[in-house]
Steps between C-alpha positions, in 0.01 A plus 500: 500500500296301291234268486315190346120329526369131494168371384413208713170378335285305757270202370263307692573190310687342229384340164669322222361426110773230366314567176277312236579148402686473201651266252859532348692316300722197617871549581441898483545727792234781593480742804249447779323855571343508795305818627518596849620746723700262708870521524612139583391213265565124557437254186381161493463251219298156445726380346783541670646766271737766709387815480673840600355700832466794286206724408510348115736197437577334151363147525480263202255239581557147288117357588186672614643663841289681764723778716407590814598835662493646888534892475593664778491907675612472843267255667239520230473249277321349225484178247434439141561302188539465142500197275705484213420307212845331304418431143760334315657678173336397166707204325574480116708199352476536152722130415828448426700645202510287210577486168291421145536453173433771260170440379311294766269593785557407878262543773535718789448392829482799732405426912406780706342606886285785384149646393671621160726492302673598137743385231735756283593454237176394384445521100462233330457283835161274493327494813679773637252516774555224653796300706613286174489675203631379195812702300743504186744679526696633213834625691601458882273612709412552894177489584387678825255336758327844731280399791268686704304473810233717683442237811711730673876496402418696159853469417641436139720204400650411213732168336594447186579226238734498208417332228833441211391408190720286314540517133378218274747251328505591113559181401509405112466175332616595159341517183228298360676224286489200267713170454533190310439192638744353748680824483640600780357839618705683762203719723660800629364744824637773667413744757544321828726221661242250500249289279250249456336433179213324406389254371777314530380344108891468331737645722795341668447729803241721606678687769776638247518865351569321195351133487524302185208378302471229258183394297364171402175399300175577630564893593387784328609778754541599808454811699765485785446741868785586658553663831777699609600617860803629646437330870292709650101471501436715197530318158428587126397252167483512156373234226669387183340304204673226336367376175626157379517430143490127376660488167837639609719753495346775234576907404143637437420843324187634524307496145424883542563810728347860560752743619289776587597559868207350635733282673392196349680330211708764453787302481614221245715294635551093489383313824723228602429156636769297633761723307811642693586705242402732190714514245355779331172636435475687141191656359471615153252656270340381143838589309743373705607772712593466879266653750678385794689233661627417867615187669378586867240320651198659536531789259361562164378739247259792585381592128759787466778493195742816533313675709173478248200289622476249209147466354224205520633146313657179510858444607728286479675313865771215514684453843718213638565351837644269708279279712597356890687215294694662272278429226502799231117633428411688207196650381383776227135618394330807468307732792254799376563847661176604555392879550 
């Protein structure tokens, strides 16, 4: 034997609360909660949205959507309804990736669908508070673009730019120079895979690495600009001074020299105009002895004899070269050493 007991409970009538009205955001799914006592429910939509006969269905309403529900306990019944409120998801779009070149500034231009919003990194970023602040970046970097909103969808999104930055062309134009007149002067750059120098004053062709320059009467100098790039939109330039001398091709040697590490006419040594080649370069002292010689262009005599700094006085240069003719140059005098 055994037994068992039911409760039936026994109401008078039925009611339904479909709840408070409510705002969620676009595209998500939430679940209705109804509160009632009833055991069949039967859900309707404005919009036409298909909705579960279930106590609490999963809807995901894609505009501003009222539902409608009929609860039912036997013959009793009752009706309510909730309106749902579909905000749309915060947008961020903060540009497209790009790159720079090292050393410049570009402007940001961020768009958004928010009340706020935020941009990391942001050191050294000017106007960081706002949609289009300016940066320099010294490496690659991504920037991040966070929006916020509190209208009712007070989700987070996020999009992000990268930003490569794009080393600088080292170009080089050479070495400050001088020349004879009408002596051809080969210009030299390197550093990238194309140039343009200017002005165009004596050269044969200003979009060569290595134009050729010739000078007539009337010119003094000229400080050429050139500027290097290797195709893409970054470039690099450098500047080279030519100095034209009118009386032909010459070997000058400064009258005196201070070699005291100062970095400044340290260095005795015969400067060349129009000549292709030294022959030598000798520098001796009051009795005759040899200090130093070379036959390299562009080197010369630092003060030292033996590994002894030689003392304050005149001595005694001669040097011979050959000039862009063939011509044999030769000159002698005396610099001071001054300490």
């Amino acid at each position: 034997m055994n037994t068992d007991s039911l409760v039936v409970n026994v109401l008078p009538f039925i009611k339904v609360d479909a709840g408070m009205d409510t705002t969620v955001c676009r595209t998500d799914s939430f679940q209705l909660r109804p509160v009632s006592q009833a055991l069949q429910f039967q859900w309707t939509s404005n919009t036409g949205e298909i909705v579960q006969s279930v106590k609490q269905p999963f809807v995901k309403p894609l505009s501003n959507t009222t539902y409608y529900v009929i609860a039912n306990l036997g013959k009793c019944q009752d009706r309510d309804s909730v309106r749902v409120r579909s905000i749309p998801y915060p947008y961020a779009n903060a540009g497209a990736d790009t790159a720079i070149c090292a050393n410049t500034k570009i402007v940001l231009s961020g768009n958004i669908i928010g009340n706020s919003f935020s941009w990391f990194p942001s050191n050294n970023m000017f106007n960081g508070n706002t949609l289009n602040p300016t940066i320099a970046p010294s490496k690659n970097t991504v920037y991040t673009l966070t929006v916020k909103d509190t209208l009712g969808c007070n989700k987070m999104v996020t999009d992000s730019i990268a930003i490569t930055v794009v080393p600088l062309v080292n170009v080089f134009a050479g070495n400050d120079t001088a020349v004879s007149i009408n002596q051809p002067l080969q210009l030299l750059a390197t550093g990238a895979e194309s140039y343009y120098w200017s002005p165009a004053i004596g050269l044969n062709d200003r979009s060569l690495a290595n134009p050729i320059a010739t000078y007539g009467e009337g010119i003094d100098s000229v400080l050429y600009r050139v500027v290097g790039s290797n195709g893409g939109t970054c470039s690099g330039e450098d500047q080279v001074l030519v100095k034209i001398f009118k009386k032909g091709p010459d070997i000058f040697v400064p009258s005196g020299f201070t070699p005291n590490g100062d970095g400044k006419n340290d260095i005795l040594k015969p400067i060349p105009i129009g000549i292709t080649s030294i022959s030598y370069f000798r520098v001796y002292n009051r009795w005759g002895e040899l200090m130093y010689q070379t036959s390299e262009m562009g080197k010369g005599w630092n003060g030292i004899f033996n590994g002894t700094a030689m003392p304050s006085g005149a001595y005694v240069f001669m040097t011979e070269g050959k000039d862009y003719t063939g011509k044999t140059i030769f000159r002698k005098g005396t610099s001071v050493l001054i300490r």
